[in-house]
N, C-alpha and C positions, 0 to 999 in steps of 0.2 A: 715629839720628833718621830717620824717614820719610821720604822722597823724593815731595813733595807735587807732581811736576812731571804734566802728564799722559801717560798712557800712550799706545803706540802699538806697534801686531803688526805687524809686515815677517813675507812670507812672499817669501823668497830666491828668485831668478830670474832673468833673462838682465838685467834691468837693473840689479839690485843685483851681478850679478859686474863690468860693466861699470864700475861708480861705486859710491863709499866711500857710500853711502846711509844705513848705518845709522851710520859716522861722524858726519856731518851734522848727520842728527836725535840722535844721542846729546846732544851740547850745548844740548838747549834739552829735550828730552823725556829720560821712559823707554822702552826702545827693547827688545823682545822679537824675536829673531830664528827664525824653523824655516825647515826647507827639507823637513817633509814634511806631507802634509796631516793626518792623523788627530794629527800632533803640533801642531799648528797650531787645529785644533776642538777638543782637549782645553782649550788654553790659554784659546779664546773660552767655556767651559763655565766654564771654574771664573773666568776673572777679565773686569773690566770696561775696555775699550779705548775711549778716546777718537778714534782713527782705525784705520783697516787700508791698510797700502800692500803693492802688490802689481803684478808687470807684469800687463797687459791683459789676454792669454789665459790668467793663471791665477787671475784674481780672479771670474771666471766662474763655474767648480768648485766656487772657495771659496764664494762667494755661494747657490751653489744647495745644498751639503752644509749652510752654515747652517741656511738656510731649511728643510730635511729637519727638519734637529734642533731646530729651535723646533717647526714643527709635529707633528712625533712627543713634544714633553714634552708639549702642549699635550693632545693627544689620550691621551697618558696620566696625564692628571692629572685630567681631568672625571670627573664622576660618573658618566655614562651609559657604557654597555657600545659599542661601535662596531667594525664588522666589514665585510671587502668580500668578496663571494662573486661568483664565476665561473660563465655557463653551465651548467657541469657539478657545480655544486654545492656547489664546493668550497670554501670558505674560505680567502680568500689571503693575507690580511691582518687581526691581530685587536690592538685594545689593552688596555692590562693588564687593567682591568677586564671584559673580556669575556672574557679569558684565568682570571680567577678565578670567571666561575662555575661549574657543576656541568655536569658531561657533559651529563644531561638538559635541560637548560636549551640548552645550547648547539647539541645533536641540534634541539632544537624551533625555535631561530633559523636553523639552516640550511635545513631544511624548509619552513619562511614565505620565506623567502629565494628558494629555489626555486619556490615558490608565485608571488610576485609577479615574479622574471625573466618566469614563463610569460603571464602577467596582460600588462606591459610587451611583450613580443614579439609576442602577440598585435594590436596596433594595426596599422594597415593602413598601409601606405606609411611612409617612414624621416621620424623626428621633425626638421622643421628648427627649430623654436624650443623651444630646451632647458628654457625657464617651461613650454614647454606638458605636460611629461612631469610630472606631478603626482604626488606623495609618497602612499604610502598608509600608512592606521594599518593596523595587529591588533594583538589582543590573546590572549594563551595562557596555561594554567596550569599551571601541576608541584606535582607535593604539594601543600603547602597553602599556596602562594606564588604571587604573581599578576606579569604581567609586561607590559610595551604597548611597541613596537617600530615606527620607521616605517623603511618602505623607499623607498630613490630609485632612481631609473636611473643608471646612467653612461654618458650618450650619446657614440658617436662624431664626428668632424666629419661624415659622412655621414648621422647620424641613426641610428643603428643600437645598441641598448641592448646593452653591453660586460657592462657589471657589474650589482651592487648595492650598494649601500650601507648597510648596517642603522646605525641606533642604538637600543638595549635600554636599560630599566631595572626594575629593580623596584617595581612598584606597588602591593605589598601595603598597604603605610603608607596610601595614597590610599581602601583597600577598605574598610580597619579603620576609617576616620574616615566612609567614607559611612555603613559599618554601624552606627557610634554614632550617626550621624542616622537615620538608620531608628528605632533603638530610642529614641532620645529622642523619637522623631515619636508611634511607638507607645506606649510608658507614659504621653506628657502625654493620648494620646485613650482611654487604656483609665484612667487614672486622673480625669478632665474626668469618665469616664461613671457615676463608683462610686454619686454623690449620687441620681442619677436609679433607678439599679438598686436603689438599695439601697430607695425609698420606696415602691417599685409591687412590687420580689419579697423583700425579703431581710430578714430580724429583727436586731435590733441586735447579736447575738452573730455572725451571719453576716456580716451587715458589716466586722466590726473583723477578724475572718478575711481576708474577702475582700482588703480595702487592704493589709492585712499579706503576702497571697501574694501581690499584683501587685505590690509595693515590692520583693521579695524576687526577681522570678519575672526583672524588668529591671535590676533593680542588677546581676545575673548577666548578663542579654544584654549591658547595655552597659558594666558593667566588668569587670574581673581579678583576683580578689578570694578571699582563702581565709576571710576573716571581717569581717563588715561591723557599724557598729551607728547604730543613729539613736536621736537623744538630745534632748528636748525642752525648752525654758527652762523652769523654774517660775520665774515674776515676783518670784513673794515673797520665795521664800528664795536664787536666782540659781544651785538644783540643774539638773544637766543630768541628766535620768529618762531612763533606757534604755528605750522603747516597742516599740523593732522589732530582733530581732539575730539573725546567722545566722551560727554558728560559733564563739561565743563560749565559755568556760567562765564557771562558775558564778562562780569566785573573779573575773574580769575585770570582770565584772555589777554586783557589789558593790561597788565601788570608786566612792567617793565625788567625786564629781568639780564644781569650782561655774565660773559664768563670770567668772575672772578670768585677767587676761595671765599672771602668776606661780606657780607650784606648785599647778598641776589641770593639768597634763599639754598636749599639743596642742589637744581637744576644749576647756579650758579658755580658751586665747589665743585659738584661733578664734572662739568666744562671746561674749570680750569685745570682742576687734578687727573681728570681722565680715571679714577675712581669710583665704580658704585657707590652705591650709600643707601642702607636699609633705614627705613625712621618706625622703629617701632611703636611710638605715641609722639604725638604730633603735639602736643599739649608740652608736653616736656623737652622736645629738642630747640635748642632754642636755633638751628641753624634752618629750620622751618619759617618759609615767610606763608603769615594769613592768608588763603584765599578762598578757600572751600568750609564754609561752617559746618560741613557734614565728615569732613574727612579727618580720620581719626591716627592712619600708618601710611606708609608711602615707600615705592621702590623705585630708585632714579640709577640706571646705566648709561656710560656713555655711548654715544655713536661713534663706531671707529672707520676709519677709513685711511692706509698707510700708516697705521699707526698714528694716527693723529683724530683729535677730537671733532667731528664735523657736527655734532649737537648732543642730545638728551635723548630719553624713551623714559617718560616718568607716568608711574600708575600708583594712582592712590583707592584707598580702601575706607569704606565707614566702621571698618572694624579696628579698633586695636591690638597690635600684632600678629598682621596677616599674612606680613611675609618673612621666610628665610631664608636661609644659605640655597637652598635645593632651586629657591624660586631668581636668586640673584645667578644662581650660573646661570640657568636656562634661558634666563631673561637677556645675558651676553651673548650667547650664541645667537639669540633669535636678532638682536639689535646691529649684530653684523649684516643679518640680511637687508634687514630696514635699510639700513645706512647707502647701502649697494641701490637698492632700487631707488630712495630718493634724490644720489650724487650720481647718479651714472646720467642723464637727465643734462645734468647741470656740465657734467667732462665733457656731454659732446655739443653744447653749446658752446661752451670755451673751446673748441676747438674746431668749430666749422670755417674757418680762415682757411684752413690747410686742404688740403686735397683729401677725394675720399678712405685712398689707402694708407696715408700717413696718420687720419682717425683714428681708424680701425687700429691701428700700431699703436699708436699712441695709448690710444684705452684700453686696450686690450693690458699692455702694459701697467699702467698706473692702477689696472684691477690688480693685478695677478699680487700685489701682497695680502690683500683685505681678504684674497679669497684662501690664502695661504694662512692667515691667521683661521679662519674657520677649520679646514682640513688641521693646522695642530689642536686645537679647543675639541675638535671631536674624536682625534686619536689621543688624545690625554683621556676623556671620559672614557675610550674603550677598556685603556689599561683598569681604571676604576673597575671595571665590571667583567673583568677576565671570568669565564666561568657561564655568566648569563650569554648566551648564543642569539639571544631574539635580540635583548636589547643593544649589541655589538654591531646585530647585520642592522638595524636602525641606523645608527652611529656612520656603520658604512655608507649605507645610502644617502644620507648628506656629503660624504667626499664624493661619492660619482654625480651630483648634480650641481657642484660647485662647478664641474667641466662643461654643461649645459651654460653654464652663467656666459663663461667664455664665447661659445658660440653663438649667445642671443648679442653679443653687441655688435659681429660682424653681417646683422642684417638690417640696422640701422643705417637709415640714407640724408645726405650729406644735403645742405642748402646755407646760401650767402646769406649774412648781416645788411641789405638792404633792401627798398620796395623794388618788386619787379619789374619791369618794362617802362622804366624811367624812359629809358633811350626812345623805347617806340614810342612813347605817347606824345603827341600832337594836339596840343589844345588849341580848338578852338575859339569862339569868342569866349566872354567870362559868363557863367553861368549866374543870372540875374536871381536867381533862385541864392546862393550864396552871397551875392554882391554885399560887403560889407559885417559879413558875420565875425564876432571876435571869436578866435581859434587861439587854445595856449597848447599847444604842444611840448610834450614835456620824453627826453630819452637821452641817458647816456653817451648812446653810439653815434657818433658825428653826421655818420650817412644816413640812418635811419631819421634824425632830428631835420638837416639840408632838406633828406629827398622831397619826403611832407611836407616841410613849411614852402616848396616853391610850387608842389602843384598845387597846395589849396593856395596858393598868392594867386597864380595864375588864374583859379576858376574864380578869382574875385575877392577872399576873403581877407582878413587884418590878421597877421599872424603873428603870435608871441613865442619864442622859443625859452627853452629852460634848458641847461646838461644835467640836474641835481632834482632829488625829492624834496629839498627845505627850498631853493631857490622856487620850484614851483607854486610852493604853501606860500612861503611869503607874498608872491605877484598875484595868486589869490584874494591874499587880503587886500590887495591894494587896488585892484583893478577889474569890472565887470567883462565878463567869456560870458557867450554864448554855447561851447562848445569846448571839453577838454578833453585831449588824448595824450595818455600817457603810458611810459611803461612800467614793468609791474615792480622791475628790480633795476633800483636806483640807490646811488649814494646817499645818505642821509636818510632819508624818505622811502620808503615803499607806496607801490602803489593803490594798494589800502589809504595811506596816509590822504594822497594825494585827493582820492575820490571823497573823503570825506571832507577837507577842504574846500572843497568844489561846492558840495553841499552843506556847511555851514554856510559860505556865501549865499547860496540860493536854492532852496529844498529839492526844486527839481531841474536842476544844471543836469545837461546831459554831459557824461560823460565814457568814454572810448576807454578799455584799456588795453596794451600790448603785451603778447611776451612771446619770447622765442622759443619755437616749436613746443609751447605747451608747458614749459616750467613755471612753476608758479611756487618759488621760494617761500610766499607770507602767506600763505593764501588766499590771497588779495582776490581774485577772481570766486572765489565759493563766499567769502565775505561777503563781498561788492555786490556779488548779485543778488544776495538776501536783500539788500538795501536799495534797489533800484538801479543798478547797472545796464547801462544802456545797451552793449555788445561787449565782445573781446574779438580782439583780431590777432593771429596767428601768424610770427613771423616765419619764411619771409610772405608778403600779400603782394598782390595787383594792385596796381592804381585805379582798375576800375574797383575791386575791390572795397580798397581805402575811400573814393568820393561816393557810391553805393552806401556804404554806412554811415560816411555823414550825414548824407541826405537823409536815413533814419532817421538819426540818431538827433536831427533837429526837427524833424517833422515831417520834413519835404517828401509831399509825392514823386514817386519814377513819371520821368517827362513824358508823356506818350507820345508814340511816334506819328512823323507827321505823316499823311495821308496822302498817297497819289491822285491827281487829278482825276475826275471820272470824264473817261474817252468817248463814253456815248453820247455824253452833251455836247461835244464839239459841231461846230455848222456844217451841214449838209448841205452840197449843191441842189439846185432845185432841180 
């Protein structure tokens, strides 16, 4: 049975030889006797005493070898490196952690060390108020590892600076988080400026380029990443479309994925829950579905927009355990930008019915929460970092370019949902060049499906219509085109789907595809054209336009024009 009395350490001495002392206390305590010191500190190390007796002049020793030995666990248990150097440079004193870093590291600490003795020595007359000897920072690098280090004096009683005193640590972690604000600073203002660039220089196929290289160019600055993909909601059918990927294989691409918590993989839960989600080994989570045999961890944010989930930003790594908390915030913040520049696109689509200034109102509006989530996400980090001033005015500079975002949408220009100059054009006979061509035309929007199908009826050709992407696959298989034009974002079907379709039937079906002012939800158009795509046309188009690239797009040469009679062969009177 345990002996629940309390303890108590006798260290043997001219009073304990004198008198039965540890008799005494024996009857009423547990009673440990030494009679040498280091057997006596051993005993305070490993167990817990409720008293220490001891004669007078040897409780002294004892007291102060304690004291030693707390303060040396203490200083080798902290995080920080700490070191005391001498005058001459030398290092006299080092705890474990400054003991385990690298030579180089340690050559650069004595050096600073030496640096600041000379700095300290330097002051005039000997220091009598010990506050007044003030601490300095530096900071130094080695490889690719960063380091900040303050030095003290060790004054004498005379004032006279003895030592140093370093403590080190490593700040790389500190460098890698300012640089993820940098690059969130930079993507939200080079991605804020795409709307404005793209209306005064850039055509809708440069466009959807452009967002694509800047998503891709800072997903790389600010994460760590051997394959990334961005996945967008379709409302209708709750598919997550792969629009932007870098690293992907072809088989990972195809991999059907919708948003629900259960069996659609991470990208899936995140969708539905609006939740990140870190996968620290890929091997073990089972809510991971196969698709990369190199990919080991994985981090999936959702895309926000009004508070509501409009896709994924998932980056996977061949490493296992590559990412953490530090890289999950940053990756939110950054994935609000994403979200903005890929649905801002899509609002002023959905809303070009309306007039230009009720647009502009409208979006402007429907922004202003997503970009109000950013501005709180980055005044919460500030509070984090009260204190650090660089990385705060960081922080700042993302809320004053949230107000650029604003302005880039009121210089987008407004255009209808059908082909242009319907009204004007004037067909004449049928163009025998098309006479007979089977055309399936395939579009959601009533006018754009009408307007098509009667001028090419008109220039002669056999015209199929479709309102759906499954309705278009099906008459596919059933029925030989010469020619297929479709749009890019359809129900059921994308227009990926559609083009493939096309050529399952017949390897090289030409085929047309559409999309309005340059969105391209699936990325049907950078697919397509890997594959043989015949054009894209840009709503809204011209009817010369539109019969111009049919004539392409099945072969037909531009008619040449007919020839004026020549006037100098006419008969001359004699």
């Amino acid at each position: 049975m345990d002996d629940a009395r309390p303890r108590i350490l006798i260290f043997a001495g001219k009073v304990t030889q004198d008198f039965p002392v540890a008799e005494e206390l024996g009857r009423s305590f547990q009673v440990d006797v030494f009679d040498e010191m280091e057997k006596a500190m051993s005993a305070l190390r490993t167990h817990t005493y409720h008293a220490v007796f001891a004669d007078v002049g040897d409780f002294l020793p004892l007291e102060r070898a304690l004291v030693g030995e707390k303060s040396s666990l203490v200083l080798n248990t902290i995080g920080e490196g700490v070191c005391i150097v001498d005058p001459d440079g030398r290092a006299t004193w080092s705890n474990r952690k400054m003991r385990s870093f690298t030579p180089a590291v340690s050559e650069h600490v004595r050096q600073v060390c030496a640096q600041a003795l000379s700095v300290f020595s330097m002051q005039t007359g000997p220091i009598t108020d010990v506050s007044s000897a003030r601490s300095k920072k530096y900071t130094f690098q080695v490889d690719e590892n960063y380091f900040e280090m303050i030095c003290s004096p060790v004054v004498t009683d005379e004032g006279q600076v003895q030592q140093v005193v370093a403590v080190v640590w490593d700040a790389t972690s500190g460098r890698r988080l300012q640089g993820k604000i940098d690059a969130i600073d930079s993507a939200g203002r080079e991605l804020s400026r795409i709307e404005t660039e793209v209306v005064s220089k850039l055509s809708p196929t440069e466009r959807l380029r452009l967002l694509e290289e800047k998503i891709i160019k800072y997903s790389k600055k600010l994460m760590r990443f051997d394959h990334f993909a961005v996945r967008l909601l379709d409302k209708r059918s709750s598919k997550l479309e792969v629009v932007i990927a870098e690293g992907l294989p072809s088989e990972a691409l195809e991999i059907d994925l919708y948003a629900q918590p259960e069996g659609n993989g991470i990208c899936g839960y995140v969708a539905a829950t609006g939740r990140s989600y870190i996968c620290h080994d890929t091997e073990k989570d089972p809510r991971y579905v196969l698709g990369l045999r190199h990919c080991k961890s994985s981090l999936t944010v959702p895309l926000k927009l009004f508070d509501k989930v409009v896709g994924v930003y998932n980056i996977e790594s061949e490493s296992v355990g590559a990412f953490n908390e530090d890289d999950r915030q940053f990756a939110e913040i950054f994935g609000r930008y994403v979200a903005m520049a890929l649905n801002i696109l899509d609002l002023l689509v959905t809303e070009r019915c309306a007039t230009s200034g009720q647009i502009t109102d409208s979006v402007v509006q429907e922004m202003s929460q997503p970009m109000a989530d950013i501005v709180t996400e980055a005044r919460t980090l500030m509070e984090e970092y009260i204190g650090d001033d660089t990385m705060r005015g960081r922080l700042n500079r993302i809320v004053d370019h949230v107000e650029k975002i604003r302005d880039s949408v009121k210089h987008v220009a407004a255009g209808p949902n059908v082909v242009l100059g319907v009204k004007e054009h004037a067909p004449g006979e049928q163009d025998a060049r098309l006479k007979g061509k089977r055309i399936l035309v395939a579009d959601d929007e009533p006018n754009i499906r009408k307007s098509i199908s009667d001028i090419l009826a008109k220039a002669g050709c056999v015209v199929e219509v479709c309102k759906d992407g499954y309705e278009s696959c099906t008459m596919l298989e059933q029925d030989p085109f010469d020619l297929v034009i479709s749009d890019i974002k359809m129900p059921y079907r994308n227009g990926y789907e559609v083009f493939a379709a096309a050529r399952r039937q017949r390897e090289d079906m030409a085929v047309i595809l559409m999309t309005g002012f340059g969105y391209d939800p699936h990325h049907s158009i950078v697919r397509a054209s890997q594959d043989g795509l015949s054009s894209v046309m840009f709503k809204p188009f011209k009817v010369d336009q539109l019969l111009e690239e049919v004539h392409k797009a099945l072969g037909i040469a531009p008619a040449e024009p007919a020839q004026e009679p020549d006037k100098s062969s006419k008969h001359k009177p004699a």
